[in-house]
C-alpha positions as a Markdown table, in Angstrom:
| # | Residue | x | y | z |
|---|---|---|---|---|
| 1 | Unk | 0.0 | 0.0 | 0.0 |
| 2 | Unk | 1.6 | 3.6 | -0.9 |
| 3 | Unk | 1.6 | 6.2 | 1.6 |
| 4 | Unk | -1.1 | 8.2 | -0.6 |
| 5 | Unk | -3.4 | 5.1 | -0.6 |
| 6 | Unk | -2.7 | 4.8 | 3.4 |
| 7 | Unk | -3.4 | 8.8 | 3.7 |
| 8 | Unk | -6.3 | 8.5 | 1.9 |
| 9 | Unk | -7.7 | 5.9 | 4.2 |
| 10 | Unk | -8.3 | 8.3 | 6.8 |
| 11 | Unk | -10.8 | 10.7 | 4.8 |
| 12 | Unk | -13.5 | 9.5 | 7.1 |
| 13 | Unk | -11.7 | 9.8 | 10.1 |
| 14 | Unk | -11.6 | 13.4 | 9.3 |
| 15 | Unk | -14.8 | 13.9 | 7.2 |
| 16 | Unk | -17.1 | 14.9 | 10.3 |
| 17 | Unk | -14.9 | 17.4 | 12.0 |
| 18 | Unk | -16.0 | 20.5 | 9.3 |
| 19 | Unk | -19.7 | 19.2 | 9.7 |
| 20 | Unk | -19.7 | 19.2 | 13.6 |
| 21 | Unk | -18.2 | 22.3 | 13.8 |
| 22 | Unk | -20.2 | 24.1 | 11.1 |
| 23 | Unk | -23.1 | 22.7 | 12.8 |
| 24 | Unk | -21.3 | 24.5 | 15.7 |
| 25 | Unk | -21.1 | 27.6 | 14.7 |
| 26 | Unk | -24.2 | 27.7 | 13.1 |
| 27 | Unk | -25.9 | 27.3 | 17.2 |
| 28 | Unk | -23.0 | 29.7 | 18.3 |
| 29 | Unk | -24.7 | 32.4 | 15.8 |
| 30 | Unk | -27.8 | 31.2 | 16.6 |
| 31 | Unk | -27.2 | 32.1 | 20.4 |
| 32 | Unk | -25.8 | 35.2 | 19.3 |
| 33 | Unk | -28.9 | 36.3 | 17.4 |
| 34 | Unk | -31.0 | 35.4 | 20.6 |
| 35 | Unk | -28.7 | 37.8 | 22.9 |
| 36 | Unk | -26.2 | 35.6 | 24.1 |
| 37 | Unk | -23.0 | 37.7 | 22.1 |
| 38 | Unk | -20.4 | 35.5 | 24.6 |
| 39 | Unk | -21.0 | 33.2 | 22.2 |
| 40 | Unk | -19.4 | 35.5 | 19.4 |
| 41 | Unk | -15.6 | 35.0 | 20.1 |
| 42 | Unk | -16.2 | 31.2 | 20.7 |
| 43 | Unk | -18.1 | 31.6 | 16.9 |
| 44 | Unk | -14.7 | 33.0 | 15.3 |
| 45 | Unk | -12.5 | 30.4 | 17.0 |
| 46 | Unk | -15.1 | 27.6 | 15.7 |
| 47 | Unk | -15.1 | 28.8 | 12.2 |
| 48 | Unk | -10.8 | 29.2 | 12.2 |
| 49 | Unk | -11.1 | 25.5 | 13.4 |
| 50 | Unk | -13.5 | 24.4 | 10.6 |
| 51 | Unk | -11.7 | 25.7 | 8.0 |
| 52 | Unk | -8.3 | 24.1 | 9.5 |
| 53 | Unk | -10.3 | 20.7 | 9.3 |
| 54 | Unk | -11.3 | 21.3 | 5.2 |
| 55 | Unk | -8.7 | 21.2 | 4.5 |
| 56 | Unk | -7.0 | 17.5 | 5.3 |
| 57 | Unk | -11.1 | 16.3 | 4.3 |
| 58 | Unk | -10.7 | 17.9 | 1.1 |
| 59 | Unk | -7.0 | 16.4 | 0.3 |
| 60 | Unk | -7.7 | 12.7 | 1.5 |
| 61 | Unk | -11.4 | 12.7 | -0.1 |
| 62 | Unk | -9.3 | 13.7 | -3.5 |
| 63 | Unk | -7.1 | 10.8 | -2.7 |
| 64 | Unk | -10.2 | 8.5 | -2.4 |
| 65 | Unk | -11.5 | 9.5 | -5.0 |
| 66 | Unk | -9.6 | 7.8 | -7.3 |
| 67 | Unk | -11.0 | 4.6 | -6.2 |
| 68 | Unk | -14.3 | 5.4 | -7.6 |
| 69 | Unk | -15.2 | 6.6 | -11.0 |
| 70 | Unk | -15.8 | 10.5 | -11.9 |
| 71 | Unk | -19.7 | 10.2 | -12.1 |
| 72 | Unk | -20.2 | 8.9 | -8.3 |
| 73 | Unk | -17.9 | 11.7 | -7.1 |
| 74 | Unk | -18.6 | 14.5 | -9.1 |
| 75 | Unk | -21.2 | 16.2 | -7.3 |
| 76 | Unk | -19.5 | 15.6 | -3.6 |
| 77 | Unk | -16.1 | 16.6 | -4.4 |
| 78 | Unk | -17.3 | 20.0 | -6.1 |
| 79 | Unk | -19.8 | 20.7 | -3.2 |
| 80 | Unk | -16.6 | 20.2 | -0.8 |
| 81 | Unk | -14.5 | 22.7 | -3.0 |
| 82 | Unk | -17.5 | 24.9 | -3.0 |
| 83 | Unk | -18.0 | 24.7 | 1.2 |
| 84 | Unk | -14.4 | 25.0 | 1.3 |
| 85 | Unk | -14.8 | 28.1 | -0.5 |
| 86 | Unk | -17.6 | 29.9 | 0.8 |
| 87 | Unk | -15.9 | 29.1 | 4.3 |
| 88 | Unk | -12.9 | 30.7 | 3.1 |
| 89 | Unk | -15.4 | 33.9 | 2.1 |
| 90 | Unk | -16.9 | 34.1 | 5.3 |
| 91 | Unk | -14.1 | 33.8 | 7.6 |
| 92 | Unk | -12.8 | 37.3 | 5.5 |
| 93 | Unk | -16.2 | 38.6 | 6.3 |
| 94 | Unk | -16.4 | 37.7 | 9.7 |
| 95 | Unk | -12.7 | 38.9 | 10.3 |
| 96 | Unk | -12.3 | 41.5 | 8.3 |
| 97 | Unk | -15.2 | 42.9 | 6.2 |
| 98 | Unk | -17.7 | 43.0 | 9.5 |
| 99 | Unk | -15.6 | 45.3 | 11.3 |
| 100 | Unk | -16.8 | 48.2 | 8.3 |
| 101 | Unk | -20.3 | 46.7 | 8.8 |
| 102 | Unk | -21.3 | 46.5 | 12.1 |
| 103 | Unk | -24.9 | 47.4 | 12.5 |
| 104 | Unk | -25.2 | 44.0 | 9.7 |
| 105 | Unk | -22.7 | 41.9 | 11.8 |
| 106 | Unk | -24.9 | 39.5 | 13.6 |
| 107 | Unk | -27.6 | 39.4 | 10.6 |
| 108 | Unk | -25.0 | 38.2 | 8.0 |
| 109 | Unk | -23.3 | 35.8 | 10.5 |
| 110 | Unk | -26.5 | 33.9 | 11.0 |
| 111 | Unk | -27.1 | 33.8 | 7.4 |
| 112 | Unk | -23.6 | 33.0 | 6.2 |
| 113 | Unk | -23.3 | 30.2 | 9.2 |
| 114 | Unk | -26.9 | 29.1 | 7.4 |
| 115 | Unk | -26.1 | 29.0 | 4.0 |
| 116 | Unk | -22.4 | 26.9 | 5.1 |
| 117 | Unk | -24.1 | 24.6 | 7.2 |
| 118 | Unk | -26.9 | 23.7 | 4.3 |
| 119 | Unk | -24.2 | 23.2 | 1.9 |
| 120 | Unk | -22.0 | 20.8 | 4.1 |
| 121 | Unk | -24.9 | 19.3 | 5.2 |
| 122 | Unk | -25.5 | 18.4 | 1.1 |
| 123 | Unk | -21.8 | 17.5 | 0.3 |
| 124 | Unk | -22.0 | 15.4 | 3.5 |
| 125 | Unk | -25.5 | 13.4 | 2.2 |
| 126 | Unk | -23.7 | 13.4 | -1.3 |
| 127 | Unk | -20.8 | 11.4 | 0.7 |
| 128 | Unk | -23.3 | 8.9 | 2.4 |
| 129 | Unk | -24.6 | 8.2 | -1.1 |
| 130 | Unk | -21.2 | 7.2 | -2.0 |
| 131 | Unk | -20.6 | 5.0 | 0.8 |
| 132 | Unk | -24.0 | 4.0 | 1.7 |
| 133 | Unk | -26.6 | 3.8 | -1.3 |
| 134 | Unk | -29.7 | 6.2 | -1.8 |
| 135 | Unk | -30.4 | 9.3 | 0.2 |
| 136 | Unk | -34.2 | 10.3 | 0.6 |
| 137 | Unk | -33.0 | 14.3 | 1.0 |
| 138 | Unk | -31.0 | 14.3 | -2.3 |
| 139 | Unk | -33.6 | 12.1 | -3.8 |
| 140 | Unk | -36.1 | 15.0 | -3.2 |
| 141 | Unk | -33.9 | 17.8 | -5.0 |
| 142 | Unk | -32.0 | 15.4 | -7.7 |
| 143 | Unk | -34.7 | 12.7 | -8.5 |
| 144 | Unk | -32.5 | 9.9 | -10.0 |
């Protein structure tokens, strides 16, 4: 077995750390939203921490990948690059781009932490269809 084969291996070893903790933050800004702004800081430190995790997912998912063919793939590796991305795009706004925005700050968190943890949630059913056979929730948006 070569060492990229044995890397590879562990893609679902680290597969659930970016959904728990984009399920994480997404209750941190929920709690935020509701009043509770301690939960703020622990939000930022969450999000740094998801995107830490994408990426060893992303590279040993592209090393599995090659054990399947492009078609049963397709739609979970680009919906990881896509998270990945839109991560990327809202830790700049959360960081960076808020600080100009304030009186929007707590509004667009919610929604961004939203809009990440419905696309993870996807990529992650897309990856169950892989390993595991037919998904009633994709089912209902990509009839096969």
């Amino acid at each position: 077995m070569t060492i990229e084969l044995l890397f590879g291996k562990f893609h679902p070893v680290f597969v659930h750390f970016p959904i728990v903790l984009t399920s994480l933050l997404f209750i941190c800004d929920i709690m935020v939203v509701f009043g509770k702004y301690e939960f703020e800081k622990f939000g930022d430190f969450v999000l740094l921490l998801t995107i830490i995790f994408f990426i060893p997912t992303i590279a040993t998912g592209f090393i599995t990948s090659f054990s399947y063919s492009v078609e049963e793939v397709f739609w979970h590796q680009w919906m990881a690059v896509i998270s990945f991305l839109f991560a990327l795009i809202f830790c700049l706004w959360r960081f960076h781009l808020s600080k100009k925005h304030l009186h929007k700050k707590m509004k667009l968190n919610f929604l961004f932490s939203f809009i990440l943890f419905i696309l993870i949630s996807i990529t992650g059913d897309l990856g169950g269809v892989i390993t595991h056979g037919i998904s009633p929730f994709i089912n209902l948006f990509w009839p096969t």
